[in-house]
N, C-alpha and C positions, 0 to 999 in steps of 0.2 A: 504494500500500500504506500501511495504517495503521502508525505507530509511535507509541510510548506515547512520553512526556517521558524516559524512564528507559535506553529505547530508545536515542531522539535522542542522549542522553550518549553511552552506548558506541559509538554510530556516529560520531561525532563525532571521539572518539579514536582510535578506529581509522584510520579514510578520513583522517582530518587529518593523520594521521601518514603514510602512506603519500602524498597527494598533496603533503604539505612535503617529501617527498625529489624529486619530480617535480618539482616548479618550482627547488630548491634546484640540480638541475641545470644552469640554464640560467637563473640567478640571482647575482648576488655573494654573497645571503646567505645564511645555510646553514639547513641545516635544522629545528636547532631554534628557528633565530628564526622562519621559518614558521609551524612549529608552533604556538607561542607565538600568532602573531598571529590566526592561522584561527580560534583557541577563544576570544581576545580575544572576535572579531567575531562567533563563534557564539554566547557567554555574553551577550553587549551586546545586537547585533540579533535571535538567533534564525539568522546565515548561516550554512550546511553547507557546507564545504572544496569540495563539487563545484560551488558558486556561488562561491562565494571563487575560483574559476579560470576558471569562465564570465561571470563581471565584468570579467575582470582585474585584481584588484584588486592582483596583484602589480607591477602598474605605474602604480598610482594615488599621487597625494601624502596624507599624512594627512587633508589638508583632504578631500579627494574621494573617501576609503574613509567618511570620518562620512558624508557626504553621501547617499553611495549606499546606506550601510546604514540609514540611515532613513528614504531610501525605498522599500528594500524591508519596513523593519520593517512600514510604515504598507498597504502593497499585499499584503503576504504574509502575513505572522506576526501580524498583531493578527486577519484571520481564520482563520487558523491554530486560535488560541487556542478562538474560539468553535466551529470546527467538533470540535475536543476535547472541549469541555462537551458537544455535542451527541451526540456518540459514547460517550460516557462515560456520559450518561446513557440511553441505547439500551441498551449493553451489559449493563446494571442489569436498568432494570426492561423489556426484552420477553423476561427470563429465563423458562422455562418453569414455575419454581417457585410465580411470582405465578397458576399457573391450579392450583394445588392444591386450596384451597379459597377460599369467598367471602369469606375476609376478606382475603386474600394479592393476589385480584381487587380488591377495594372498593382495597387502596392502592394498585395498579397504575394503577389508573383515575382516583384522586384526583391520582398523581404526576404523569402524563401530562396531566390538568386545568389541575395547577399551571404546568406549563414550560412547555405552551404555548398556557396562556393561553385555554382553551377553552371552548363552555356545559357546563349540567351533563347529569349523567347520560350523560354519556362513556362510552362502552364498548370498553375494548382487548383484542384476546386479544396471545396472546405471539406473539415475533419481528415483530412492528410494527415495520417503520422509516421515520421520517419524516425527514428529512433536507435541507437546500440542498445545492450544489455552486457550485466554480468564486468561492467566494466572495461569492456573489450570494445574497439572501434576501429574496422578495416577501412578501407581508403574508399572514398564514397565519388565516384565520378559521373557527369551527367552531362552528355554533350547537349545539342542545338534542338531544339523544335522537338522538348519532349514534353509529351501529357502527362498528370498524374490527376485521374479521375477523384471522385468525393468519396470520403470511407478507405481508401485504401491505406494498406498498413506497410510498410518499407521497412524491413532489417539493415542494418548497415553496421552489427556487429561481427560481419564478416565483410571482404571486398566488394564489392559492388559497383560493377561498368554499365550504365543505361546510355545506348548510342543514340546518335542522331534519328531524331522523329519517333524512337518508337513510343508507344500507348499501352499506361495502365488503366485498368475502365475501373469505374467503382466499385469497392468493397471487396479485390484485389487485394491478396497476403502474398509478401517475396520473403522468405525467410533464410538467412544466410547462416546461422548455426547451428549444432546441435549439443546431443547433451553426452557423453559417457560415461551411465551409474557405475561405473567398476570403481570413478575415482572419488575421493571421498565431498560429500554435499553435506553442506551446513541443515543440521533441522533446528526447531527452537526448543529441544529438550536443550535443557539446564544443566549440563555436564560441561566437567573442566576441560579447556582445549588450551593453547597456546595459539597469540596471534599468527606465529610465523603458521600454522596450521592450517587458520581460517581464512581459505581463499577458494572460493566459489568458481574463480576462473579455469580451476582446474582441470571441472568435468564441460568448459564448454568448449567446443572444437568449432573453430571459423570454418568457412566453407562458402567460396567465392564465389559468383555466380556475375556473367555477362551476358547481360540482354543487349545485342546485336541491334542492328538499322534496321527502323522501319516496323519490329516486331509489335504485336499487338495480343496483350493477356485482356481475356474477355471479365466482365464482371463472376468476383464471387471465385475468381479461380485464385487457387492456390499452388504456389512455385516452392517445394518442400528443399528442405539442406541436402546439398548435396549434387543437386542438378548444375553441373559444370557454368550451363548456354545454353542459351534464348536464340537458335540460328536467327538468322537475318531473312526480315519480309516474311516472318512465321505470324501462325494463328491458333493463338490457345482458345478454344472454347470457354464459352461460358459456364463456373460450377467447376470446371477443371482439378483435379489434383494431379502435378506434372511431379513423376519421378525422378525420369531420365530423361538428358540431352536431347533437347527439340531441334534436328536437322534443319539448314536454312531452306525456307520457303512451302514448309511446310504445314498444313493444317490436325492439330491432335485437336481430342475433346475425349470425357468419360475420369472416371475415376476407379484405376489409375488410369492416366493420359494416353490414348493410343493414336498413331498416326492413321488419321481415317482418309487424307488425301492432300495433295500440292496445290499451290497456288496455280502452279502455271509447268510446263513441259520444259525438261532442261532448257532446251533450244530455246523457248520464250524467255526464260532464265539468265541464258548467256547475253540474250540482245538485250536485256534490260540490265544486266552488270554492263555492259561495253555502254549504255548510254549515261549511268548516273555517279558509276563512280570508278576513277582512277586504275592503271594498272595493277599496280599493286596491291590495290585491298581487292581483285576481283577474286570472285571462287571457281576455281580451273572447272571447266565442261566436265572433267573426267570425275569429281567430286558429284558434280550437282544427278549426275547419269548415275553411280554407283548409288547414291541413297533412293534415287526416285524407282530403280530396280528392283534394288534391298525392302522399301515399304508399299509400291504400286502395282507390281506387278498382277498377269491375269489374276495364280491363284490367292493371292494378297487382296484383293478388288473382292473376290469373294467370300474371303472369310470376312472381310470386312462391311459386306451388306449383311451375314450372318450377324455381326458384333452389332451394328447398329437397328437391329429390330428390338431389341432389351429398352 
């Protein structure tokens, strides 16, 4: 759960006070020196009384309360802080207000330009949230002329390449992480751990994903960890849940995501790379004919009207 700075205070006093009579029990010192110390180390480091006990810091010497709280300042609370900025400005501007009229738009789209850093001619509707987690943030790139429909949700705790023109439609999830329980995850049982311990980044594994030119995820569709690329001039369906690697210019839909048919025939393919873009970013004839083989083929075409009567 989110809590504001203003928040954090009042909980701070509260909880602080109620777990300084908790330790003050089965402590020489009483409870308002507790007290005392908990908001010490909550005002200094950023620590909450319920970590002030799952440290134990009440059995730590001075030396080894600085210690600890600055390694949790530096693991915890410095991105803390930035995931603040980040929330704070979400909360702003994917307000409903900024789609009133186009000038409310134009700064919506400049603002979201500015923070993070994007090409031009951005386009956001409202409730867009882009966000890291876990404290992790991969490198978030977003070339010329791209949409981000209303409702959709952007990971960018892992890398994340959105090329020129492509489209996210509304209420659209891209997810760039995941999770591996083998390594150890924070719960909030009440057992002694060591800050150098408690680090939740442990079990999340980035996992990069490049949405290619021109590509288009339809509403409601979800792009799970893991999925390398978005090929280029692709069609996710709407509802979609995409596993695996979307060849370019290809059309999937279903959950999980199957290739149900191509934009267009290599050969259309090729004339349309030779007219839009450059040598070097084109995708060799030999490429676009191996996939169009691999998923369109006769008997392909017919399991694929099979697949599509469900």
């Amino acid at each position: 759960m989110y809590h504001s700075e203003t928040q954090r205070f009042f909980l701070a006093l509260y909880y602080g006070w109620q777990h300084a009579g908790d330790l003050a029990k089965t402590n020489p010192h009483s409870r308002l020196w507790f007290y005392f110390d908990i908001l010490h180390y909550f005002f200094k480091y950023g620590l909450g009384s319920h970590r002030y006990i799952l440290y134990q810091f009440d059995k730590k010497t001075k030396e080894e309360k600085e210690s600890a709280g600055r390694m949790f300042y530096k693991k915890v609370f410095v991105g803390r802080k930035e995931a603040d900025k980040q929330r704070k400005f979400i909360a702003k501007w994917s307000n409903i207000k900024y789609q009133t009229t186009s000038w409310q738009q134009h700064r919506r789209n400049v603002a979201y330009r500015s923070f993070f850093k994007t090409g031009e001619d951005l386009y956001v509707e409202y409730d867009v949230t882009i966000y890291n987690y876990h404290r992790q943030k991969g490198n978030f790139i977003v070339g010329q002329k791209v949409f981000l429909g209303r409702a959709c949700d952007i990971d960018i705790t892992g890398d994340l390449t959105i090329k020129d023109g492509a489209a996210i439609s509304e209420g659209a999830k891209i997810l760039t992480h995941r999770h591996d329980s083998s390594e150890y995850l924070y719960t909030r049982e009440i057992e002694a751990v060591e800050v150098k311990d408690f680090d939740i980044t442990k079990s999340c594994i980035q996992t990069p994903l490049i949405i290619n030119e021109r590509a288009w995820i339809g509403a409601r569709a979800i792009v799970l960890p893991g999925v390398a690329e978005i090929g280029r001039l692709s069609i996710i369906g709407s509802g979609s849940v995409v596993e695996k690697k979307v060849p370019p210019y290809a059309i999937v839909k279903g959950n999980p995501a199957k290739v149900v048919g191509f934009r267009c025939t290599p050969e259309e393919a090729v004339a349309f790379e030779e007219a839009y873009f450059p040598p070097e970013r084109r995708i060799p004839y030999e490429v676009l004919k191996a996939n169009y083989d691999k998923y369109f083929n006769a008997e392909r075409r017919k399991e694929i009207r099979q697949w599509l009567k469900y």
